[in-house]
PQR file of N, CA, C, O and H, with PARSE charges and radii, in Angstrom:
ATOM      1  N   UNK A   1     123.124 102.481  97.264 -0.4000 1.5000
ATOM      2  CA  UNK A   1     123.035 102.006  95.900 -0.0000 2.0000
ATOM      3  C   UNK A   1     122.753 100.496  95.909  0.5500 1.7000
ATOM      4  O   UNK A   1     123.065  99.692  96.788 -0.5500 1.4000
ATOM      5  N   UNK A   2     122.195 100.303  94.925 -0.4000 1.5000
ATOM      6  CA  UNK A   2     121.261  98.493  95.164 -0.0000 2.0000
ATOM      7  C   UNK A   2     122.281  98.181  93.535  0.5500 1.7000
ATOM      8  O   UNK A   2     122.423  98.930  92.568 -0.5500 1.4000
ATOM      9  H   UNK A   2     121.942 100.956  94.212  0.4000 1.0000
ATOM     10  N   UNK A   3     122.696  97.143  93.722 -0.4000 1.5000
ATOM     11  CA  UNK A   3     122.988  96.402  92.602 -0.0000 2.0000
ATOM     12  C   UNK A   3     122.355  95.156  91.807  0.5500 1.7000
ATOM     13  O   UNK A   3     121.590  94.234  92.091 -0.5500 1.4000
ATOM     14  H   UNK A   3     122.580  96.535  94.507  0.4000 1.0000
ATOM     15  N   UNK A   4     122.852  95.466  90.998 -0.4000 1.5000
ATOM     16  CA  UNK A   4     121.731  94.153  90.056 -0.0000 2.0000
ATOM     17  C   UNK A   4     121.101  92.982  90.555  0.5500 1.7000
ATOM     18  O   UNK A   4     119.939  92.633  90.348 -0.5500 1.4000
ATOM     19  H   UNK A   4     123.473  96.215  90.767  0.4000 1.0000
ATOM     20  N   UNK A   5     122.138  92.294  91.365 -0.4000 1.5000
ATOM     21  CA  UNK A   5     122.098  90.746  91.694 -0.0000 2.0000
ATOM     22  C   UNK A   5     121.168  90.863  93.025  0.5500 1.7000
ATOM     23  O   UNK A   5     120.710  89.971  93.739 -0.5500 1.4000
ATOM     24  H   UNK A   5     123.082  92.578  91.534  0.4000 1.0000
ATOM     25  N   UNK A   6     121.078  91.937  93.085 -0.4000 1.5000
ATOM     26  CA  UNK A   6     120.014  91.908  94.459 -0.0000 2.0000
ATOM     27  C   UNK A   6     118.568  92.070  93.847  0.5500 1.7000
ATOM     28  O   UNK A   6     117.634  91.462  94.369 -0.5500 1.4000
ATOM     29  H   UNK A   6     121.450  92.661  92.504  0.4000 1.0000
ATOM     30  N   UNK A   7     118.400  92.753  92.921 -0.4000 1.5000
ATOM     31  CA  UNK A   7     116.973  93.285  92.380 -0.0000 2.0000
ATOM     32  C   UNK A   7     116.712  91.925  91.877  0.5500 1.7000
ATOM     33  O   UNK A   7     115.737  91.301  92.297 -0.5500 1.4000
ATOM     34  H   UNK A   7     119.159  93.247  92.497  0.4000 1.0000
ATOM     35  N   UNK A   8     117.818  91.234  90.679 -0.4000 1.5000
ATOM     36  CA  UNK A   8     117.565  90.108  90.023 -0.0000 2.0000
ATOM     37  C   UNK A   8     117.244  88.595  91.393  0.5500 1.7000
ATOM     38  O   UNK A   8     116.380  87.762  91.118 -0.5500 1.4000
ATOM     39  H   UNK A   8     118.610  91.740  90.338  0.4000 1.0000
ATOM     40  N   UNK A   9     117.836  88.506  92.388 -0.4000 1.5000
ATOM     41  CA  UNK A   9     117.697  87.419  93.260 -0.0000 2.0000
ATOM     42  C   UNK A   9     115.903  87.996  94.043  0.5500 1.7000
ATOM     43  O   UNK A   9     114.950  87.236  93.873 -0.5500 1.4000
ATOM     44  H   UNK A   9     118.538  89.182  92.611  0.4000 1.0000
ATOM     45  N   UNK A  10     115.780  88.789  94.510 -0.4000 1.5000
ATOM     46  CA  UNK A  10     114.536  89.085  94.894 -0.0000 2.0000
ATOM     47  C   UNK A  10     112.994  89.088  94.039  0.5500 1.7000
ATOM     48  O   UNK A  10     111.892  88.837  94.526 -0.5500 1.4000
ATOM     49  H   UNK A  10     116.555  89.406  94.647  0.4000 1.0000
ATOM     50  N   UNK A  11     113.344  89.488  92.504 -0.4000 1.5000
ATOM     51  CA  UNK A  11     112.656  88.791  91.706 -0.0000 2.0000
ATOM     52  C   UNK A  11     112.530  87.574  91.587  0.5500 1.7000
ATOM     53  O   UNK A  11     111.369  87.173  91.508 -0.5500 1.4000
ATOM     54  H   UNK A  11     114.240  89.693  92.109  0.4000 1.0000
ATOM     55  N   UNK A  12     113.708  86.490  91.527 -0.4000 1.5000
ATOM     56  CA  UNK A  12     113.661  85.290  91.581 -0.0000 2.0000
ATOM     57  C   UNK A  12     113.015  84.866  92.622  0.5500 1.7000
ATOM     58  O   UNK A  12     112.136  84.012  92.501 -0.5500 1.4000
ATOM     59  H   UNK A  12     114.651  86.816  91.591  0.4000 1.0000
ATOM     60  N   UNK A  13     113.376  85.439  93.907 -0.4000 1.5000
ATOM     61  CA  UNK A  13     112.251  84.464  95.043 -0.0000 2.0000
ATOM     62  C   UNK A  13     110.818  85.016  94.986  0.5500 1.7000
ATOM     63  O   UNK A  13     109.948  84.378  95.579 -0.5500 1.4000
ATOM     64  H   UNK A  13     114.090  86.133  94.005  0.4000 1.0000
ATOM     65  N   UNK A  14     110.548  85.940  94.447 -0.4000 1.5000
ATOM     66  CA  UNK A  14     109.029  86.276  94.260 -0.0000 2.0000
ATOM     67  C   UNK A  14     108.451  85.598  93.068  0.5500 1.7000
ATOM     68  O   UNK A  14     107.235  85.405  93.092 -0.5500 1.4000
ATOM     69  H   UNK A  14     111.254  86.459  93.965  0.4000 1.0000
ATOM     70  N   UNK A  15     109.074  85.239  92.114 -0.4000 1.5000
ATOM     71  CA  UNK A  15     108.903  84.373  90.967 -0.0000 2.0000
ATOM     72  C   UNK A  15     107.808  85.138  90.006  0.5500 1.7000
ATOM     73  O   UNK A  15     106.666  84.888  89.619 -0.5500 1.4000
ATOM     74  H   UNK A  15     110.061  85.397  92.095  0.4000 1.0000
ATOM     75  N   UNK A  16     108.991  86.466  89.781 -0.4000 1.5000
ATOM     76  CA  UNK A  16     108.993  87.432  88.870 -0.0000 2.0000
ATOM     77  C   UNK A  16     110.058  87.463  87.343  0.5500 1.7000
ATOM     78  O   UNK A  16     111.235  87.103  87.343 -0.5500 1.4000
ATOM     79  H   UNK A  16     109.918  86.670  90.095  0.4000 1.0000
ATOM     80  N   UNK A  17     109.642  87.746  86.674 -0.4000 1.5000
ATOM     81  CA  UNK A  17     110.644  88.428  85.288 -0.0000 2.0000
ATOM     82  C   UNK A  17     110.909  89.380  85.343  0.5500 1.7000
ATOM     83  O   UNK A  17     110.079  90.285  85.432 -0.5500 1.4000
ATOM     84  H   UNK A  17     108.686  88.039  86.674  0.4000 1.0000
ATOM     85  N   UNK A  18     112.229  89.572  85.311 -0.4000 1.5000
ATOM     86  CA  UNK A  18     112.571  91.336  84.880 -0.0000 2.0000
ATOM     87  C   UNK A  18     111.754  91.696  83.916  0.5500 1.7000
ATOM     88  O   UNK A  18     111.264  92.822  84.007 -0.5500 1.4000
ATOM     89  H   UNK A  18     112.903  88.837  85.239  0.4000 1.0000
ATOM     90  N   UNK A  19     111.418  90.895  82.824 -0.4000 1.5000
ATOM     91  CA  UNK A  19     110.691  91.722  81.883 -0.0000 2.0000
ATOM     92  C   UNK A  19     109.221  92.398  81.900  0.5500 1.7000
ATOM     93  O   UNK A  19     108.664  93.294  81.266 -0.5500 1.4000
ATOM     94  H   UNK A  19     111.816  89.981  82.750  0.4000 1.0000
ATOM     95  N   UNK A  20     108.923  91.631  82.812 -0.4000 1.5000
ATOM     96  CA  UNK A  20     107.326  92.211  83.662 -0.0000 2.0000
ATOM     97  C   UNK A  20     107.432  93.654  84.404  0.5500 1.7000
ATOM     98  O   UNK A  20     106.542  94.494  84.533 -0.5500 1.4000
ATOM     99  H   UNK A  20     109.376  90.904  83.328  0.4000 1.0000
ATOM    100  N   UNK A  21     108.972  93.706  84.919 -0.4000 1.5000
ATOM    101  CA  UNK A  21     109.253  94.948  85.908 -0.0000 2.0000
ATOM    102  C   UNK A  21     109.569  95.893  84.995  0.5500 1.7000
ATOM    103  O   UNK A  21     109.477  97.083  85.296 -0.5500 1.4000
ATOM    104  H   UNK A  21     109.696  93.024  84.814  0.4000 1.0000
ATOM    105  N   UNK A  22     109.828  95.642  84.224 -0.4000 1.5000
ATOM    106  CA  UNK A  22     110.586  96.548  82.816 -0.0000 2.0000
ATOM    107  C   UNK A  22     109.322  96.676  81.986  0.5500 1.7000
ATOM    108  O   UNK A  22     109.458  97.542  81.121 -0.5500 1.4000
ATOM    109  H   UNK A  22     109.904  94.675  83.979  0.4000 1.0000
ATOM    110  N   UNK A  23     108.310  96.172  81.979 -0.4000 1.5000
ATOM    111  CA  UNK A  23     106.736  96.421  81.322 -0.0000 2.0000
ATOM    112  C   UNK A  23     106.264  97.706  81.895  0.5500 1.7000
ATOM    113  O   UNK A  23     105.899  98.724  81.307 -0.5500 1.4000
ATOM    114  H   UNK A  23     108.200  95.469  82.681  0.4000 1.0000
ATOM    115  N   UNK A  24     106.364  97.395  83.429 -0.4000 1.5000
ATOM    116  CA  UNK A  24     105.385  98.168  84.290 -0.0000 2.0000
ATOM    117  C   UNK A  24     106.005  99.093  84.284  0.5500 1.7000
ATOM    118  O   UNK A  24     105.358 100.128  84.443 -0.5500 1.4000
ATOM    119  H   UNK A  24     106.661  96.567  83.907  0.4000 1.0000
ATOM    120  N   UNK A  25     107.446  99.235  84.118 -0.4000 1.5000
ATOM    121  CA  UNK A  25     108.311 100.715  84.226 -0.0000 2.0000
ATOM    122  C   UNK A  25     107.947 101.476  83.308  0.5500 1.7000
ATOM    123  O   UNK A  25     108.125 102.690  83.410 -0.5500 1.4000
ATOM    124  H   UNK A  25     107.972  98.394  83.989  0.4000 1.0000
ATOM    125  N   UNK A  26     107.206 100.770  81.928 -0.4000 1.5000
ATOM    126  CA  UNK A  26     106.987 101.261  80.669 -0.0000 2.0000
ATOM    127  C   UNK A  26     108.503 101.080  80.040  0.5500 1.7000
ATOM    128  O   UNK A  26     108.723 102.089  79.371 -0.5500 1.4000
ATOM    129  H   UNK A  26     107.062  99.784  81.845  0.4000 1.0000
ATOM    130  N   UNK A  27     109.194 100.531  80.013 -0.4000 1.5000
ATOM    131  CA  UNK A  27     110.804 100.468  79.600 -0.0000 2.0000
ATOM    132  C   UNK A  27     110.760  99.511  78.745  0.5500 1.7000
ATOM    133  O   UNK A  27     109.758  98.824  78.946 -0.5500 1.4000
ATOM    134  H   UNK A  27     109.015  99.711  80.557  0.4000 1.0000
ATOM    135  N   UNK A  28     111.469  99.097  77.762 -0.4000 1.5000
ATOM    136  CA  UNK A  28     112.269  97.999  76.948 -0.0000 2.0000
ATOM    137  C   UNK A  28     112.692  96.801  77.801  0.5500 1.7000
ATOM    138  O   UNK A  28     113.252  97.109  78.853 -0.5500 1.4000
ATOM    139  H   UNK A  28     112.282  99.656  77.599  0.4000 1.0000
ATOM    140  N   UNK A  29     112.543  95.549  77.568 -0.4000 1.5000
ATOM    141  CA  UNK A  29     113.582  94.646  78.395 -0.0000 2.0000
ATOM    142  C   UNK A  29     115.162  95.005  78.084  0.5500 1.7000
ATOM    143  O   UNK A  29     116.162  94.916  78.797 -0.5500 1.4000
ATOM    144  H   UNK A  29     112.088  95.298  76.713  0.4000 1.0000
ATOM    145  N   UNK A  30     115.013  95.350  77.021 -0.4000 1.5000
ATOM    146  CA  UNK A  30     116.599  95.784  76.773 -0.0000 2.0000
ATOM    147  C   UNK A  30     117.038  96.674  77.637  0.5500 1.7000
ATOM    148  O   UNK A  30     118.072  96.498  78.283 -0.5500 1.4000
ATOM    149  H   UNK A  30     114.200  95.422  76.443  0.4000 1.0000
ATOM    150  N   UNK A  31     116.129  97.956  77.758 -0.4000 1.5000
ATOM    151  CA  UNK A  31     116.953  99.490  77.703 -0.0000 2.0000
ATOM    152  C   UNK A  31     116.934  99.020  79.879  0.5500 1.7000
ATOM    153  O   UNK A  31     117.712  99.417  80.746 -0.5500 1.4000
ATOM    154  H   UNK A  31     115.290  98.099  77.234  0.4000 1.0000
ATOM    155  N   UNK A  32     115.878  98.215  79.986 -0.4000 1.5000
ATOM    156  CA  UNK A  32     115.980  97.795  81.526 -0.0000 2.0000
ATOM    157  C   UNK A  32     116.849  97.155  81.991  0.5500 1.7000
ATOM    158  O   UNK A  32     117.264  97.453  83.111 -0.5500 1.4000
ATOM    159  H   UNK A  32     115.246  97.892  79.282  0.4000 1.0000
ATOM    160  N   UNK A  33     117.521  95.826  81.117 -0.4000 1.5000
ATOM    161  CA  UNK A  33     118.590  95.823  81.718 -0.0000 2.0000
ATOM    162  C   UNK A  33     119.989  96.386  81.562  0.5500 1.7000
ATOM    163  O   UNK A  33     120.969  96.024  82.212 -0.5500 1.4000
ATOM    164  H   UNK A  33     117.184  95.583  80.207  0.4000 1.0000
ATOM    165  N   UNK A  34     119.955  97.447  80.489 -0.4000 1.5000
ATOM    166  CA  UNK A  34     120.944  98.099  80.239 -0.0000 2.0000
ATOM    167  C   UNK A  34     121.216  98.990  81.489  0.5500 1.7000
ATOM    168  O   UNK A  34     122.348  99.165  81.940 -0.5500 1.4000
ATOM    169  H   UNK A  34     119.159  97.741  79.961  0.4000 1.0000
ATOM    170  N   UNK A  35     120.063  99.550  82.021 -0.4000 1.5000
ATOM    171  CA  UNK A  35     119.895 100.411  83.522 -0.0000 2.0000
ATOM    172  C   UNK A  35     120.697  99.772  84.713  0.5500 1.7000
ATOM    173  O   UNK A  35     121.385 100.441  85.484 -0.5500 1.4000
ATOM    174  H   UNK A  35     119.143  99.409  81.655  0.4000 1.0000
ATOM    175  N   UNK A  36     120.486  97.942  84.809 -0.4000 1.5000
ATOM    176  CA  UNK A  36     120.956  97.482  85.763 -0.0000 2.0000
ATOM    177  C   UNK A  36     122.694  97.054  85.543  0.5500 1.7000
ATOM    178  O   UNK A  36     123.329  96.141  86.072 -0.5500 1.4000
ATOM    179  H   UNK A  36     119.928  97.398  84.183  0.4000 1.0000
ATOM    180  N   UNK A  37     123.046  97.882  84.761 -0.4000 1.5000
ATOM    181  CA  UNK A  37     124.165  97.329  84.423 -0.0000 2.0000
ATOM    182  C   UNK A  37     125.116  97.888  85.581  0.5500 1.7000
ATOM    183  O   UNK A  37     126.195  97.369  85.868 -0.5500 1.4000
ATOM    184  H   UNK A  37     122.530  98.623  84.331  0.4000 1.0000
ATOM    185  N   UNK A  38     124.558  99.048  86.229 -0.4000 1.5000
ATOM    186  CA  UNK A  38     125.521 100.120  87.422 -0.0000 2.0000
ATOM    187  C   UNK A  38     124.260 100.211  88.758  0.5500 1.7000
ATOM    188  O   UNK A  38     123.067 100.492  88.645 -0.5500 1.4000
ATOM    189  H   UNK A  38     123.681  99.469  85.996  0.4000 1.0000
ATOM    190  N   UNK A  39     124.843  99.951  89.678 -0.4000 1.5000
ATOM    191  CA  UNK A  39     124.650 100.531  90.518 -0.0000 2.0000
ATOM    192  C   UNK A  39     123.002 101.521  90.649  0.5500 1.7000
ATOM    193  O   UNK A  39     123.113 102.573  90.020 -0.5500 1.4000
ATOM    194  H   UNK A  39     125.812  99.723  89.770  0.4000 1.0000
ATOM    195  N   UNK A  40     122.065 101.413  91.095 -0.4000 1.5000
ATOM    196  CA  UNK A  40     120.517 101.739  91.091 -0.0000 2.0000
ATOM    197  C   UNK A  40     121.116 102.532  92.673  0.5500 1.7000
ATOM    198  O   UNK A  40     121.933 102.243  93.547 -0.5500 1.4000
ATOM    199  H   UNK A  40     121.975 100.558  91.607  0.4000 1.0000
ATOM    200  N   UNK A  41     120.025 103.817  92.347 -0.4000 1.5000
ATOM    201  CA  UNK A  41     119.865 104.794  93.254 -0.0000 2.0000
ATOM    202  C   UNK A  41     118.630 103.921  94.337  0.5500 1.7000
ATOM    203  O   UNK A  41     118.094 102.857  94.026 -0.5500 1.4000
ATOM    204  H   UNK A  41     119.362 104.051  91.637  0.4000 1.0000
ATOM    205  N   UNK A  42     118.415 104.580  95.448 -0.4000 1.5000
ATOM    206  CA  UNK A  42     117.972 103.324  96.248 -0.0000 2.0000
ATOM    207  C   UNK A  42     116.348 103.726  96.364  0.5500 1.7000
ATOM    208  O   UNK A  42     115.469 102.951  96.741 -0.5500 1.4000
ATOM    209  H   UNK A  42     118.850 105.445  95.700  0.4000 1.0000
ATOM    210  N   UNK A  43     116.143 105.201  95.926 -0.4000 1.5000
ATOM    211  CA  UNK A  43     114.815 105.678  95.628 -0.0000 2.0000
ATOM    212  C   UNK A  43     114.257 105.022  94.356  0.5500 1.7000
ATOM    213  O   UNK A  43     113.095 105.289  94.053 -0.5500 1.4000
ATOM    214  H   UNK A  43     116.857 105.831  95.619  0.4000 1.0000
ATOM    215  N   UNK A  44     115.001 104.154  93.549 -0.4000 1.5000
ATOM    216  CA  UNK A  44     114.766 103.670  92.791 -0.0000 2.0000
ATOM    217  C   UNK A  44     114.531 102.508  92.464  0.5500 1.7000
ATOM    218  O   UNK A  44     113.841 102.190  91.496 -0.5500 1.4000
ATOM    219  H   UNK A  44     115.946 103.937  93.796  0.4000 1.0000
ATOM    220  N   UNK A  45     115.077 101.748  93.232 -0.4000 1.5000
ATOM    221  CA  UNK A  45     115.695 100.654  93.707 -0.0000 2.0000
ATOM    222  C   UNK A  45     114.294  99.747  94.770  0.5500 1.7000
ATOM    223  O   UNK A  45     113.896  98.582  94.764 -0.5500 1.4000
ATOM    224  H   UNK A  45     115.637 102.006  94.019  0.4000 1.0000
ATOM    225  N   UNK A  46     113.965 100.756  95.434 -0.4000 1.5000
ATOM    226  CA  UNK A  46     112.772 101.130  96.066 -0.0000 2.0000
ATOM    227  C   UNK A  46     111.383 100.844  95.441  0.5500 1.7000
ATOM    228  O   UNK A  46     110.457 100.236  95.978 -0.5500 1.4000
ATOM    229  H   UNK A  46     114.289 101.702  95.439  0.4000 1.0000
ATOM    230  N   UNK A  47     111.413 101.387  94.227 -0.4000 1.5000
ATOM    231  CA  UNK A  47     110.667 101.735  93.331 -0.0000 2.0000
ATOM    232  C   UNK A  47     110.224 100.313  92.645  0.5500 1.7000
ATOM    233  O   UNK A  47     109.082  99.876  92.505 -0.5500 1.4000
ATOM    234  H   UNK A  47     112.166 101.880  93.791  0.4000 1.0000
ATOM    235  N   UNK A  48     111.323  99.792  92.305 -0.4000 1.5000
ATOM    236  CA  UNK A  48     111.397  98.249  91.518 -0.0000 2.0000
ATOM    237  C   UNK A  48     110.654  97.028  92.625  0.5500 1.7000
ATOM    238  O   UNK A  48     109.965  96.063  92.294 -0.5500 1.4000
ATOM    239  H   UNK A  48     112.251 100.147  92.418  0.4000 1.0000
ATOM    240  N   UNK A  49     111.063  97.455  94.013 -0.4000 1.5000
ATOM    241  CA  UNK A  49     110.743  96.221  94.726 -0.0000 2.0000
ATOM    242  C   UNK A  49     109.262  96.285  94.940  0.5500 1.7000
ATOM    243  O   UNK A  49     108.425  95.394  94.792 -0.5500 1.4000
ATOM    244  H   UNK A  49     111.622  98.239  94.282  0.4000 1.0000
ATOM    245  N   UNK A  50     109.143  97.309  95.252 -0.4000 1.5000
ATOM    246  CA  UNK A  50     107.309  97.409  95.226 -0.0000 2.0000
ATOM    247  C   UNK A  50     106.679  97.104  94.064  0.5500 1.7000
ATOM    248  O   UNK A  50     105.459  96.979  94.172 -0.5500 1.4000
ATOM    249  H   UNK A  50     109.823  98.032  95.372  0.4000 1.0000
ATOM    250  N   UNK A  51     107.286  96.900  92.666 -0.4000 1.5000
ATOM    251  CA  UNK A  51     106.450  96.968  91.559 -0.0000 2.0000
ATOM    252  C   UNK A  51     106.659  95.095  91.287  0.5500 1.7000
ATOM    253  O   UNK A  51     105.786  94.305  90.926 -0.5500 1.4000
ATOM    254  H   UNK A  51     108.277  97.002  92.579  0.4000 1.0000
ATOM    255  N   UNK A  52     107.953  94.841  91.574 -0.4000 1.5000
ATOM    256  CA  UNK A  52     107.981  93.030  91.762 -0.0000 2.0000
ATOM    257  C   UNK A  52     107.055  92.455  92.797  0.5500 1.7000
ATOM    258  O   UNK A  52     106.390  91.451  92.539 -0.5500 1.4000
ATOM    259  H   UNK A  52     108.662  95.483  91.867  0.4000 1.0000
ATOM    260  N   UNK A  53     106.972  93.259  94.339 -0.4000 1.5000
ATOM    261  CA  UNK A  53     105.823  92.988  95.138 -0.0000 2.0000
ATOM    262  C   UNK A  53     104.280  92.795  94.452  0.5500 1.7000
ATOM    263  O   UNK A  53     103.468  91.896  94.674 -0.5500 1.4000
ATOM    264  H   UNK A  53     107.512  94.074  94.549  0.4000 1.0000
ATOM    265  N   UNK A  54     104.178  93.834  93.637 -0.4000 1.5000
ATOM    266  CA  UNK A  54     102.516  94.127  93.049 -0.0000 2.0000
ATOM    267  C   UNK A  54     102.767  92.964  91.940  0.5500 1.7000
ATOM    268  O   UNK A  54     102.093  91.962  92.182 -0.5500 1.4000
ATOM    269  H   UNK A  54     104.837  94.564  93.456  0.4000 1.0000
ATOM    270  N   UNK A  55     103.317  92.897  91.156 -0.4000 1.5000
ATOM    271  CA  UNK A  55     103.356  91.918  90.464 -0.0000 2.0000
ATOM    272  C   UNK A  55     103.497  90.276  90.907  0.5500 1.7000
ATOM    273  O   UNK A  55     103.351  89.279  90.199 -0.5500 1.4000
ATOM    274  H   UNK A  55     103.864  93.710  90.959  0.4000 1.0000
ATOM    275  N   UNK A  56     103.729  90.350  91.889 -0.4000 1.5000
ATOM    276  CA  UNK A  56     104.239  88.764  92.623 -0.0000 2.0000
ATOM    277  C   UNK A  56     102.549  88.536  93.523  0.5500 1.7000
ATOM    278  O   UNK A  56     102.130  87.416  93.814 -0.5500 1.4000
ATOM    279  H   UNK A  56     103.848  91.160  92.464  0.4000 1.0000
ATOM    280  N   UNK A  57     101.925  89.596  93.781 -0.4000 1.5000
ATOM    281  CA  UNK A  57     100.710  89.748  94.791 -0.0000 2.0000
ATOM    282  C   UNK A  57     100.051  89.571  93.715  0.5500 1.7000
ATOM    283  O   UNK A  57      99.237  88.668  93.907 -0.5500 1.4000
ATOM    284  H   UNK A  57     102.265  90.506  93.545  0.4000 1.0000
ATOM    285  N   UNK A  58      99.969  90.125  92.302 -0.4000 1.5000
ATOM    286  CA  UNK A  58      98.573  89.674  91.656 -0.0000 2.0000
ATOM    287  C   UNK A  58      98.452  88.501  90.723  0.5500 1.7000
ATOM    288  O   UNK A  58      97.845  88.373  89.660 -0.5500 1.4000
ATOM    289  H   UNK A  58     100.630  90.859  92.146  0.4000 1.0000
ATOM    290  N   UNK A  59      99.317  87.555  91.530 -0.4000 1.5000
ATOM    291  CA  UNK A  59      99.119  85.900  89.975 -0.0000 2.0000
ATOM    292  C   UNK A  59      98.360  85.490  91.624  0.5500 1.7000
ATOM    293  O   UNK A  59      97.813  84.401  91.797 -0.5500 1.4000
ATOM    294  H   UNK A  59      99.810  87.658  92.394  0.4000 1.0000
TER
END
């Protein structure tokens, strides 16, 4: 299980917004960080870092 402060610090060094990751999820900034409020499954978790990667690779 991946917790918030890890998804949120790894965005920060890629010099990402959650709200960009929460775009691409198709999600709310809200209802996205309402998600990170517990504990992220790691297939999921997974899921987020590659999409902060693609997003951090295309500025």
């Amino acid at each position: 299980m991946t917790d918030k402060e890890t998804i949120k610090k790894y965005a920060k060094s890629k010099g990402v917004y959650l709200w960009e990751v929460a775009e691409k999820l198709g999600l709310s900034d809200f209802y996205f960080s309402r998600c990170l409020r517990h504990p992220l499954p790691e297939d999921k978790a997974q899921e987020i870092f590659k999409i902060i990667d693609s997003i951090a690779e295309s500025r």
